[in-house]
MARMAR-304737 format. One line per 8 residues: number of its first residue (from 0); their letters; for each residue z, x, y of C-alpha. Coordinates in Angstrom, 3 decimals, m for minus. Layout:
# MARMAR-304737
NUM = A = Z:X:Y ~ ...
# end
This chain:
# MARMAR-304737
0 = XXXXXXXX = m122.463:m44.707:133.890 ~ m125.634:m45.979:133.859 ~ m126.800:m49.894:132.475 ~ m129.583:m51.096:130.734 ~ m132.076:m52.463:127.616 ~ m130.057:m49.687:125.568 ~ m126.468:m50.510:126.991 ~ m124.542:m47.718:128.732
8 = XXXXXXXX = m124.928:m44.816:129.139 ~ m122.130:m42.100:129.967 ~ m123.231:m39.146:131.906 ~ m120.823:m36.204:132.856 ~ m121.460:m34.247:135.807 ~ m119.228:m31.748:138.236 ~ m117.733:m33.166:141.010 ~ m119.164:m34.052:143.913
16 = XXXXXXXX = m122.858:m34.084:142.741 ~ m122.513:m38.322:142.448 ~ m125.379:m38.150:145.043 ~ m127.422:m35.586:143.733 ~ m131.013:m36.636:142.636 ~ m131.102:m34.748:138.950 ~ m128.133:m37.217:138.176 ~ m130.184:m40.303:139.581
24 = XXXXXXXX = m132.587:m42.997:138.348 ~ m135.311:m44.763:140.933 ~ m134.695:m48.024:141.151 ~ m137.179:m50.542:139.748 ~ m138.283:m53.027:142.845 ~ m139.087:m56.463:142.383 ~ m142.814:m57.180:142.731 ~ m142.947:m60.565:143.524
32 = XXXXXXXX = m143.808:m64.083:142.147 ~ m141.475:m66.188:139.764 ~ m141.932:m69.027:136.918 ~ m140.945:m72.453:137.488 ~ m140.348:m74.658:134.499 ~ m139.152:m77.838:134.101 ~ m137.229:m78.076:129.970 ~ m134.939:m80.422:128.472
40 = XXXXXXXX = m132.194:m80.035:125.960 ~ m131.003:m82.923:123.391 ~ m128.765:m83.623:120.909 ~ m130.989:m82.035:118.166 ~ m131.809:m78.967:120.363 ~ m134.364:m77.437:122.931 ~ m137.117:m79.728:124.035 ~ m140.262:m79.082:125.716
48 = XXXXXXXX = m140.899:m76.648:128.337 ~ m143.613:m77.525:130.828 ~ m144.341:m74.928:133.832 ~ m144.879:m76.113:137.272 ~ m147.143:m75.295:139.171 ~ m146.625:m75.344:143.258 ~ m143.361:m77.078:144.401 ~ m142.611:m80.246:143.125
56 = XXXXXXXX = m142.543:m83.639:144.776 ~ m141.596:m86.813:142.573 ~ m145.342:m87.223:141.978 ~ m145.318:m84.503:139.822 ~ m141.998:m84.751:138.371 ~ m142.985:m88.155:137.406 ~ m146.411:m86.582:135.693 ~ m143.646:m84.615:133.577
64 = XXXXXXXX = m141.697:m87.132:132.816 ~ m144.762:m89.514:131.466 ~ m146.279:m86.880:129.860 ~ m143.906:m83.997:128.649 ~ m140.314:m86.245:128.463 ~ m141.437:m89.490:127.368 ~ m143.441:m88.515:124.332 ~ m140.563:m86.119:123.339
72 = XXXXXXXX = m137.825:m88.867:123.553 ~ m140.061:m91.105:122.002 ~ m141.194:m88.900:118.485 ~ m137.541:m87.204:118.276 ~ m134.657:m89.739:120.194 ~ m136.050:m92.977:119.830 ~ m134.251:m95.795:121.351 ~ m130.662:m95.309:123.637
80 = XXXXXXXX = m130.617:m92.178:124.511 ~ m129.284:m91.287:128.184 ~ m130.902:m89.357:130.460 ~ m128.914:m86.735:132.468 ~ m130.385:m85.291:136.072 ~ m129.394:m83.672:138.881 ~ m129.473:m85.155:142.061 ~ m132.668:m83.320:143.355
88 = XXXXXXXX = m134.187:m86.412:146.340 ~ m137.048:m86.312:143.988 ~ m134.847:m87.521:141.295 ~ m133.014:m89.664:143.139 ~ m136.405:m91.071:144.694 ~ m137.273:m95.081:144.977 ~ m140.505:m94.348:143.081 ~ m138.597:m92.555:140.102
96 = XXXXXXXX = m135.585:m95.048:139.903 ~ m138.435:m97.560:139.754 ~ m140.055:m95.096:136.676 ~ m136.644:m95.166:134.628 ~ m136.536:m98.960:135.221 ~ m140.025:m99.937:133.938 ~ m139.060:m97.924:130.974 ~ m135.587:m99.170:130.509
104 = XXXXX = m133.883:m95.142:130.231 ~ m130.387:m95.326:130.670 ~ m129.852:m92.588:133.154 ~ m126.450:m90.817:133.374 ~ m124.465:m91.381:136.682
# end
């Protein structure tokens, strides 16, 4: 049985040739790399994506959340809408909290 894009295939073959190589597929190896992206989801569907680039610290999660969330919530949610993170230490950060405040989000315990 093989999987893939197609679904699965069957394949019949005699016994005890599992392990031979005409009945085999190579493997595809991972090369590397990966896509970070930061999205949000609301009550009238999928929201922005924005990738990031690096790792993120709350300096940059704070960038997205100026730029990328609060123009979002502000042209589709308008007021009272809660806000619903993990609890990531950047989230959780003094400097974020403080963010939220200034901008009176409700955030989601």
């Amino acid at each position: 049985m093989l999987f893939g894009t197609d679904g699965i295939q069957w394949i019949r073959r005699s016994q005890g040739t599992r392990f031979d190589p005409k009945y085999q597929i190579q493997a595809m190896k991972h090369r590397g790399g990966n896509v970070v992206v930061w999205g949000c989801v609301s009550r009238i569907g999928m929201g922005p994506l924005r990738r990031i680039q690096g790792i993120m610290d709350k300096f940059q999660y704070k960038d997205i959340l100026e730029t990328t969330m609060r123009p979002y919530s502000h042209n589709y949610l308008g007021r009272g809408f809660i806000f619903q993170q993990d609890n990531d230490p950047k989230h959780r950060s003094k400097h974020i909290q403080n963010w939220f405040s200034r901008r009176h989000v409700t955030l989601f315990d």
